[in-house]
N, C-alpha and C positions, 0 to 999 in steps of 0.2 A: 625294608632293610637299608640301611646308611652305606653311603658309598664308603668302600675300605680303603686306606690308604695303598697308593701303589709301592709295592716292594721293586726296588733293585735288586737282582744278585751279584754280591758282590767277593770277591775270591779273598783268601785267608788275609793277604797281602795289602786287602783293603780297592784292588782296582775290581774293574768291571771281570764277573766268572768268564769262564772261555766259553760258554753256551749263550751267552747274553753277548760275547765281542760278535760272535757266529753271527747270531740274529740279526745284530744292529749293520756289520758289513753287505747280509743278502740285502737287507731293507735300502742300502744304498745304494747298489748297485742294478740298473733296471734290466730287465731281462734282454737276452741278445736276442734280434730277429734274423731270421735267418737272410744271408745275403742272397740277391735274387738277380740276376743280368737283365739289362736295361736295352732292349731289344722292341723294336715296334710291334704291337701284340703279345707279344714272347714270340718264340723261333716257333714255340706247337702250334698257336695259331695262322701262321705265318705259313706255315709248309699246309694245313689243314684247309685254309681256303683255297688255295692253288690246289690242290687234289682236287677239292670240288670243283673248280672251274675248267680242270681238265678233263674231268668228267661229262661236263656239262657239251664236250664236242660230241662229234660223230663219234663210235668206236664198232661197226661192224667191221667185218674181213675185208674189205674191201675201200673201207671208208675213208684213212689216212694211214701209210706206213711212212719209212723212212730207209733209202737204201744207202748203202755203206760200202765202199771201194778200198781198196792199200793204198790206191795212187791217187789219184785226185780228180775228179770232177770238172773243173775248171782251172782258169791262170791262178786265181785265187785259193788253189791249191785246198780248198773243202773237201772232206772226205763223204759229207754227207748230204741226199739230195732230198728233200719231199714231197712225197707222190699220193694218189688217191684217186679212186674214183670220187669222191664229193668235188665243192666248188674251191676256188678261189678262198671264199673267205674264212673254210676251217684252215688252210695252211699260214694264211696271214695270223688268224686269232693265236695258233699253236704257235706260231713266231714269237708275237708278242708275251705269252706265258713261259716259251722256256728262256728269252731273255729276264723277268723277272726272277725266273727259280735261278741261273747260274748268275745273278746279283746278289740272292739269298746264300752261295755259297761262294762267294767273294772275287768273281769273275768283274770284271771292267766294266763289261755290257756291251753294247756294240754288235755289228755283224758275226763276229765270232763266236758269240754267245750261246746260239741253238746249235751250231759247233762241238760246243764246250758240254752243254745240256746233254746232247745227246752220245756222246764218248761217254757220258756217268750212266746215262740208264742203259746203255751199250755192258758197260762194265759189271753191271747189277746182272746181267743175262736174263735179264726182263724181255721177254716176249722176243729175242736177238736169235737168229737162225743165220749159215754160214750158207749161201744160195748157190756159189760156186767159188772153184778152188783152179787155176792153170799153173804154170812152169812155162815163160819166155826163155829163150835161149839166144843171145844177142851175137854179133859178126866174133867176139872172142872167147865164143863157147862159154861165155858167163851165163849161170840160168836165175833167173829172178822168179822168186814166186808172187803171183796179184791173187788175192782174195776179193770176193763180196760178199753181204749179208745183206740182212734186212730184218727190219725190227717191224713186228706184225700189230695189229692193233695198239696202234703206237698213244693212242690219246691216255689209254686205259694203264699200260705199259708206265707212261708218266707219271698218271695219279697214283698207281702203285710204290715209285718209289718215292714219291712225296709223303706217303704214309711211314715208309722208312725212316723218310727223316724225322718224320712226328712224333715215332718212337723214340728213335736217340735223341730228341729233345726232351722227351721223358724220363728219361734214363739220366741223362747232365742235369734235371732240374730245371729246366728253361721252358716249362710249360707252367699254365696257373696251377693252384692246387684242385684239388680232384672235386670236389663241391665248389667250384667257381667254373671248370669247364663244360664248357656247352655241350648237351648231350649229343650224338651223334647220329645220322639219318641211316634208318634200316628196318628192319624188321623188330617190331616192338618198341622204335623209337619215334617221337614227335619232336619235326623238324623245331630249330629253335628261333625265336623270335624274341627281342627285344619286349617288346606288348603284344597284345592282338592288335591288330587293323582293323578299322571299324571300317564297316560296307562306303561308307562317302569320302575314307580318304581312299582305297582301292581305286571307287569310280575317278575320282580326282587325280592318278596317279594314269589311268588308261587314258584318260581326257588327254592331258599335257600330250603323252606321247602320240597319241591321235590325231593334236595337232600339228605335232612337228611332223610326221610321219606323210599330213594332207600338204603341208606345205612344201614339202620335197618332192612330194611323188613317192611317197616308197613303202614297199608291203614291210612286214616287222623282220624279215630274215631283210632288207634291203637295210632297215633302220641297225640292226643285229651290224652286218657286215662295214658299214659307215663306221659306229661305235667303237667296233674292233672291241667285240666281245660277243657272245655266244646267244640266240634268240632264245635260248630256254633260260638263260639266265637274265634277260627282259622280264620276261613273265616273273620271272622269281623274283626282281625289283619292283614288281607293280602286289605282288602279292606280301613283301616283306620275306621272304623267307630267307633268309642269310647264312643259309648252309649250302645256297648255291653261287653265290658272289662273294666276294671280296669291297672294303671300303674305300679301295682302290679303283675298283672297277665300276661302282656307283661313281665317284668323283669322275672319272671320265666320262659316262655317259650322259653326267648332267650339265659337264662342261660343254658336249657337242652339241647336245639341244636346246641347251642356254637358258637353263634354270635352277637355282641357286638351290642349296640342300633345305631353308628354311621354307620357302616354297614346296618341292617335293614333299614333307612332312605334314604339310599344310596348317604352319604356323603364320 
């Protein structure tokens, strides 16, 4: 059959019809995408690794809490102190996480920080219990009341309300769309991973830190506590799994043992 010539439509008047103006305006106008906020990772990712890495501390009864006064602690007039039976370096690691989380909602940073961090997950009445209540009564019969609390399984307490914010980052649009997010670790889910790891970059990855580890002297909770990061989230850098770390928290830890991310990769 011969190609037909192509018809215009054309309105009585002689210009283009109003179903033909229709056409030729959508065809020049390209479709809107939708505006999306310019946030590193987005905000869901962002609050999602830090749950994970808060995760990744101690959180039995006993392990890290945080206790809470009316008056203050020190000259520096902190309301809040942290305590635990564990060591030294889950309170330093927790230090270092909730300065990042009260960065993530627009705090300065700085000492006041896990201050600040922990007045919000105080406010959430996340795991927060009132431990005791007095009445001071001063030389002019003025009575003041002092409270304390304490926030119980405080690691867990964190990750919790970091999941809150994951949500209202869902909720505002500030997370990827739903088939570009990473599935999530749990029951019926497989952690997510860029690739698999093939068994030689693994061993290659255990080597490095093997050697840094012989050359310092230090078992992997010693190398863990240096890094100022969490020893289960070590292992989860040697295995790739990135629902236990942040790219953040890689970038430090290969900064302290002094090996470049193309290395690590084993490029």
């Amino acid at each position: 059959m011969k190609n037909q010539p192509r018809v215009t439509e054309r309105s009585p008047s002689g210009g283009l019809h109003p179903k033909a103006e229709r056409r030729r305006d959508a065809a020049r106008v390209p479709a809107r995408r939708p505006r999306t906020r310019n946030v590193p990772a987005t905000e869901y990712e962002f609050w999602r690794l830090l749950r994970e890495e808060f995760r990744a501390l101690p959180d039995g009864p006993e392990a890290l809490w945080a206790d809470w006064t009316s008056a203050a602690w020190n000259e520096e007039g902190h309301q809040w102190c942290l305590s635990g039976m564990g060591d030294q370096r889950s309170r330093d690691v927790f230090a270092y996480l909730a300065e990042r989380a009260a960065l993530g909602l627009g705090h300065r940073g700085g000492a006041a920080s896990l201050q600040f961090w922990l007045d919000r997950v105080k406010s959430e009445g996340r795991n927060y219990r009132t431990t005791c209540q007095s009445w001071n009564t001063d030389a002019k019969d003025t009575e003041t009341e002092h409270s304390h609390g304490r926030i119980d399984h405080l690691a867990g307490a964190a990750a919790d309300y970091c999941e809150k914010l994951m949500n209202e980052a869902l909720k505002s649009g500030l997370a990827p769309a739903a088939e570009e997010r990473k599935p999530e670790t749990g029951q019926g889910a497989v952690p997510w991973q860029s690739q698999p790891l093939s068994p030689w970059l693994k061993r290659r990855r255990r080597e490095i830190l093997k050697r840094y580890r012989s050359h310092h002297g230090l078992t992997m909770a010693d190398a863990a506590r240096t890094c100022t990061t969490a020893e289960t989230a070590l292992y989860a850098m040697v295995r790739g799994d990135k629902t236990r770390y942040g790219s953040e928290a890689l970038a430090r830890v290969l900064e302290k043992i002094g090996v470049s991310l193309q290395e690590w990769n084993g490029d």
